[in-house]
C-alpha positions as a Markdown table, in Angstrom:
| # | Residue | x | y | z |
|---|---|---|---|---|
| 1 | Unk | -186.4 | -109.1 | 194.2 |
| 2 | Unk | -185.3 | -106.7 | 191.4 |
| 3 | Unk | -182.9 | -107.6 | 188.8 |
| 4 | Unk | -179.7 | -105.2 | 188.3 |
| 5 | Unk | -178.5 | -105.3 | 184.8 |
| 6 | Unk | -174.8 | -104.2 | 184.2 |
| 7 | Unk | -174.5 | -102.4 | 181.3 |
| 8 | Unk | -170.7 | -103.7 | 179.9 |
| 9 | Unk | -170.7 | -101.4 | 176.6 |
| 10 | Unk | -170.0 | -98.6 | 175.4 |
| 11 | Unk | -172.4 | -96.2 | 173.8 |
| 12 | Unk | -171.1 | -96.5 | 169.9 |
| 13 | Unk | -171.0 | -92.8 | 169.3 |
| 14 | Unk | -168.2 | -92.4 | 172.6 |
| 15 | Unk | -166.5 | -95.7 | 170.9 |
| 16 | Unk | -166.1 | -94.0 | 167.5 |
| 17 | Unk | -165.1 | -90.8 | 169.1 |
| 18 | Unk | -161.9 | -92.9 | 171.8 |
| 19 | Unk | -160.8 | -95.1 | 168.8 |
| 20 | Unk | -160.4 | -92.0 | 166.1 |
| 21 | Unk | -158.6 | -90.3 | 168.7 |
| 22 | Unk | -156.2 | -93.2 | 169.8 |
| 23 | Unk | -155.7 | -93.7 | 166.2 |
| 24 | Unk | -154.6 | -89.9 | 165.9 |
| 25 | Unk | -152.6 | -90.0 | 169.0 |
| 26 | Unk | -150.3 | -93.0 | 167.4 |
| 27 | Unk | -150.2 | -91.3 | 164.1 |
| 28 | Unk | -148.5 | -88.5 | 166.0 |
| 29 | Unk | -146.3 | -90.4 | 167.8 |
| 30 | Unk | -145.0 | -92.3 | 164.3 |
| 31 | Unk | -144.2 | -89.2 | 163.0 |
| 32 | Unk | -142.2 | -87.9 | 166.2 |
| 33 | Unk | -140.2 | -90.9 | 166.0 |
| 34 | Unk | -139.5 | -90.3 | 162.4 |
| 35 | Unk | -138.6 | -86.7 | 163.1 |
| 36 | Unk | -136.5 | -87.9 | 165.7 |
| 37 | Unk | -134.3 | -90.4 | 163.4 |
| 38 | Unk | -134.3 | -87.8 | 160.5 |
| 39 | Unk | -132.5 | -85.4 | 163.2 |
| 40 | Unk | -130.1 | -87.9 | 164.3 |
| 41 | Unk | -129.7 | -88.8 | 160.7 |
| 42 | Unk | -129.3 | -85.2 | 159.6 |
| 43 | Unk | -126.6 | -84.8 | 162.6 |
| 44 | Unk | -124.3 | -87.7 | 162.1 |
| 45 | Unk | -123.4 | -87.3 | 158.4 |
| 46 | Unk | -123.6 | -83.3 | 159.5 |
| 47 | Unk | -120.6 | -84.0 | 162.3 |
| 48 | Unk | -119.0 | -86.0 | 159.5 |
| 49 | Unk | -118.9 | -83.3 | 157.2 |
| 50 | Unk | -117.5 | -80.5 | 159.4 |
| 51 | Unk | -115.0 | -83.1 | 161.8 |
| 52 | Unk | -113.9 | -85.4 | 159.0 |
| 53 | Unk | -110.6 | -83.7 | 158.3 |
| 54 | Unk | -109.8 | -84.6 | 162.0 |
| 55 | Unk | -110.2 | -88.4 | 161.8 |
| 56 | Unk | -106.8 | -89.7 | 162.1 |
| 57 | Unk | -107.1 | -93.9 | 162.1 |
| 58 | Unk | -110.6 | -93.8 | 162.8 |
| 59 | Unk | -109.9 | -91.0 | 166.5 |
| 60 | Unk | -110.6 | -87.8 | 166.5 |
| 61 | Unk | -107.5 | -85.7 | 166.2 |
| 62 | Unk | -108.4 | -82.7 | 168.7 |
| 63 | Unk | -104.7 | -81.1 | 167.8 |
| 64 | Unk | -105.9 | -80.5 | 164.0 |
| 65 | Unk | -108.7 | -78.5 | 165.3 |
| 66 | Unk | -106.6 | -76.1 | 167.6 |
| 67 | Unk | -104.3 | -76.0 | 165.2 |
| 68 | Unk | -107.3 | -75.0 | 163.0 |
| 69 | Unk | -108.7 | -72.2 | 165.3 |
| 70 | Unk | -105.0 | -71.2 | 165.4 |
| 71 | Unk | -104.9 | -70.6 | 161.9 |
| 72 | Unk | -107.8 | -69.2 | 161.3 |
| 73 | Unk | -106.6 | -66.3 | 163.7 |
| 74 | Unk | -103.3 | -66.1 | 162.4 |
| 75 | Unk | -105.0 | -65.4 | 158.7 |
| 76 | Unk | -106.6 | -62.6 | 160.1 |
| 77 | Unk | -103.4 | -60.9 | 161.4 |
| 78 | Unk | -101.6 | -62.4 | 158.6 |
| 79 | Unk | -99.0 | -62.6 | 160.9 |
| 80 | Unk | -97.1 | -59.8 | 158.9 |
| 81 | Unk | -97.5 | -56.9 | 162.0 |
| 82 | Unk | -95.0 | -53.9 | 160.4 |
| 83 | Unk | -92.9 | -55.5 | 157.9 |
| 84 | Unk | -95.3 | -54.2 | 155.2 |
| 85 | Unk | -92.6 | -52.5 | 152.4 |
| 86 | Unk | -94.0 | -49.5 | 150.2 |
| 87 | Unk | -92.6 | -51.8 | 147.4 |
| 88 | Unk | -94.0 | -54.7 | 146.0 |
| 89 | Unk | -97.2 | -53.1 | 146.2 |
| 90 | Unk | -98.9 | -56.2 | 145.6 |
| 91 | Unk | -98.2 | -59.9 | 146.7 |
| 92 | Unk | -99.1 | -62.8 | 144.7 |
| 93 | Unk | -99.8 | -65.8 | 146.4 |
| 94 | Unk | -100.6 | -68.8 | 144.7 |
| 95 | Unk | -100.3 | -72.3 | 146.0 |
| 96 | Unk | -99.5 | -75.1 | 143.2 |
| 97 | Unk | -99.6 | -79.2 | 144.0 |
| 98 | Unk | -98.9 | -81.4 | 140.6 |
| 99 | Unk | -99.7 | -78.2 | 138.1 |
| 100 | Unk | -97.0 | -78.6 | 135.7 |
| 101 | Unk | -99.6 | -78.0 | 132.9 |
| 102 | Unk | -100.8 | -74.9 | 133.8 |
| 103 | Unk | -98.2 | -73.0 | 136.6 |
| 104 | Unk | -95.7 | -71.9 | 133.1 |
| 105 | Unk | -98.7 | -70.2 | 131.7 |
| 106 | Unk | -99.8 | -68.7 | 134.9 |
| 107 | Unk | -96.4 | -67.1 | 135.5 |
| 108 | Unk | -96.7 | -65.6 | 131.9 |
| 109 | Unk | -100.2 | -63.9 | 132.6 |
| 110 | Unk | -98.4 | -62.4 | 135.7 |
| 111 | Unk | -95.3 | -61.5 | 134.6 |
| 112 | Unk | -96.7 | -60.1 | 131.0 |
| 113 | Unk | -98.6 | -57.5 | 133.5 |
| 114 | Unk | -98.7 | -53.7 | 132.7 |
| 115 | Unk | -98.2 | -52.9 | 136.3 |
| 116 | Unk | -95.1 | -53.9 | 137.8 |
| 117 | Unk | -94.9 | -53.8 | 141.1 |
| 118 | Unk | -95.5 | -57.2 | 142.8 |
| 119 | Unk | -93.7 | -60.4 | 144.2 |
| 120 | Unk | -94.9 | -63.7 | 143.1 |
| 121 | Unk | -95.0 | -66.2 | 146.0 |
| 122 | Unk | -95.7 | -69.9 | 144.8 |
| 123 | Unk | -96.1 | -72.3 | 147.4 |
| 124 | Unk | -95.4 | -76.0 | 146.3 |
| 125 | Unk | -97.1 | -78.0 | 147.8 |
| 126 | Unk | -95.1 | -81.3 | 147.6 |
| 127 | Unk | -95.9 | -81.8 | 143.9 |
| 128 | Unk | -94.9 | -84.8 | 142.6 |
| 129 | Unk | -94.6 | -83.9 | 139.3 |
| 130 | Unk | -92.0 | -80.9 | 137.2 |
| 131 | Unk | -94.2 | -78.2 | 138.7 |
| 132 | Unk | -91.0 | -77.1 | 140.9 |
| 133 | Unk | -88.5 | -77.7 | 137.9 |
| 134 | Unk | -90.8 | -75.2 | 135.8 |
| 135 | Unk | -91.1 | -72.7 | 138.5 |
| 136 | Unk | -87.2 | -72.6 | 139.2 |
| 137 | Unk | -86.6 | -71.7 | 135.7 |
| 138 | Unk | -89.0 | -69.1 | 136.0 |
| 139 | Unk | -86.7 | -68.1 | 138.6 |
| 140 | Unk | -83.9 | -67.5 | 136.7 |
| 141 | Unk | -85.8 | -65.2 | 134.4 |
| 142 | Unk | -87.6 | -63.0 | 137.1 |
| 143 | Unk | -86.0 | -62.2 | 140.4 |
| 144 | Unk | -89.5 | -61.4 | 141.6 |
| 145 | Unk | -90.7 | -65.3 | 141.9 |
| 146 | Unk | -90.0 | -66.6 | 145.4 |
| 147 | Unk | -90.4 | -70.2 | 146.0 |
| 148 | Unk | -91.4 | -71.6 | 149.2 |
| 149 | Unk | -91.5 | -75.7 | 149.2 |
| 150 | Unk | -93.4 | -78.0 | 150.9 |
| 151 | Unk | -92.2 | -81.6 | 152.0 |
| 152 | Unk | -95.4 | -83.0 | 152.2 |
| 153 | Unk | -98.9 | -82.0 | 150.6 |
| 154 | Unk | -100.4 | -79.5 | 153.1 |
| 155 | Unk | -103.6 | -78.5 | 151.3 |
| 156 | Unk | -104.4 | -75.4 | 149.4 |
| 157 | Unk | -105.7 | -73.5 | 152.7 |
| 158 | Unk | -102.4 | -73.8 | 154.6 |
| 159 | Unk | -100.3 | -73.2 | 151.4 |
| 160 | Unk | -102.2 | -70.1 | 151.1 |
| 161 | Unk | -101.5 | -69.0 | 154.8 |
| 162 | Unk | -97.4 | -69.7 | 153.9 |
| 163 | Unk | -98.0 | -66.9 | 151.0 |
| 164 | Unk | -99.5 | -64.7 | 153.3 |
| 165 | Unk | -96.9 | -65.4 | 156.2 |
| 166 | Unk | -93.8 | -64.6 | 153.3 |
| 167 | Unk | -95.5 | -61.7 | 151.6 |
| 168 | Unk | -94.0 | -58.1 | 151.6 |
| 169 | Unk | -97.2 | -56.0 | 150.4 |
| 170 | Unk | -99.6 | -54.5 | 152.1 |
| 171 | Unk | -102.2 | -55.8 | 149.4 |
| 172 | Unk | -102.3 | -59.9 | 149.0 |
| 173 | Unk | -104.0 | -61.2 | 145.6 |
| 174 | Unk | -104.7 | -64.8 | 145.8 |
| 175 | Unk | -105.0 | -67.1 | 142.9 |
| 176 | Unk | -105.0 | -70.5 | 141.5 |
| 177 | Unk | -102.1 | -72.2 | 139.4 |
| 178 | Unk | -104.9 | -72.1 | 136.3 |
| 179 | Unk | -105.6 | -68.7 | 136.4 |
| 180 | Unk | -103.6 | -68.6 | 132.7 |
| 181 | Unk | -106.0 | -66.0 | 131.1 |
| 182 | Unk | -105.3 | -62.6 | 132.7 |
| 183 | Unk | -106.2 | -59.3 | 131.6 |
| 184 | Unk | -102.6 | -57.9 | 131.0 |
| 185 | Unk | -104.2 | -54.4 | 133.1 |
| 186 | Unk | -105.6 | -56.7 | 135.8 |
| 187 | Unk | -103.2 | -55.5 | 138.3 |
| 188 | Unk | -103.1 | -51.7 | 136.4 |
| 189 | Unk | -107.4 | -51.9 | 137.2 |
| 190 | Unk | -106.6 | -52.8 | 140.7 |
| 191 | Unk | -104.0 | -50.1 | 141.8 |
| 192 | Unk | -106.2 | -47.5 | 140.1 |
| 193 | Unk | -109.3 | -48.8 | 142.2 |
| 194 | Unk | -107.6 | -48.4 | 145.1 |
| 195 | Unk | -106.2 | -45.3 | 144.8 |
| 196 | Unk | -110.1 | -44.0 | 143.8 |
| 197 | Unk | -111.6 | -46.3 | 146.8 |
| 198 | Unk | -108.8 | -45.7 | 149.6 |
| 199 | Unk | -109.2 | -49.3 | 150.7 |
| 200 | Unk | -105.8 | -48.8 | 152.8 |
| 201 | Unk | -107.6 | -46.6 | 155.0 |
């Protein structure tokens, strides 16, 4: 009777060839799962970054964000439909929270301006500090300053909206309480640009 001998092994060249590839095959997979908690990484602190200002106690706040939307459309009507005046040509808006250092000299630059035909609209925005004192007298020296006050600290994007809201112009310049350093022409430069530029039409 003949003998049948089982053959239980592998020929070492196939053996090399299935253990490089399994090893490949896992490497692969490692570095999916890796790409995988980068992405979930990479979105959480992303989601925190753009929805933080709507945590409220630790809940999200879904109000603030159509309130947000809300705004955001409202800024680009300005919400000022035909109540532009030929005079003040340009509106000044600048929101000011705790800049008694600064808002005095800021009002000079402004006011110390070749060109004269603007309004000033500060926006305070619940300053704890004499930044409303300081603007007030300022008041009393040019009728052009109008002061709109804030009971509580609102944030330099909705303070800016509330400038925008109360201006009279058809042409808004935004700027911070610290811009103290102006060009006594700036306005001057800007009416002459657009008059060249017809940026009203």
């Amino acid at each position: 009777m003949q003998k049948v001998k089982i053959i239980d092994e592998v020929d070492d060249n196939n053996k090399d060839y299935f253990n490089g590839f399994s090893i490949i095959a896992l490497k692969l997979f490692l570095i999916l799962i890796i790409i995988f908690i980068l992405c979930l990484y990479f979105l959480y602190f992303t989601s925190i970054s753009i929805f933080g200002f709507l945590k409220e106690n630790n809940h999200i706040d879904l109000t603030k964000f159509t309130q947000y939307i809300q705004d955001c459309s409202n800024s680009i009507n300005y919400g000022r439909d035909k109540i532009y005046n030929i005079k003040p040509f340009i509106s000044v808006g600048i929101p000011a929270h705790n800049m008694e250092n600064y808002i005095g000299k800021n009002l000079l630059s402004i006011i110390n301006q070749s060109f004269k035909e603007f309004e000033i609209i500060i926006i305070n925005d619940a300053s704890e500090d004499n930044t409303e004192i300081i603007i007030k007298k300022f008041q009393t020296i040019d009728k052009r300053i109008k002061l709109i006050s804030h009971s509580k600290k609102l944030g330099v994007y909705h303070s800016r909206i509330d400038a925008i809201y109360n201006s009279k112009s058809k042409f808004i310049l935004l700027m911070d309480p610290d811009d103290i350093y102006l060009n006594e022409n700036l306005f001057r430069e800007l009416y002459d640009y657009n008059l060249k530029c017809n940026l009203d039409k």
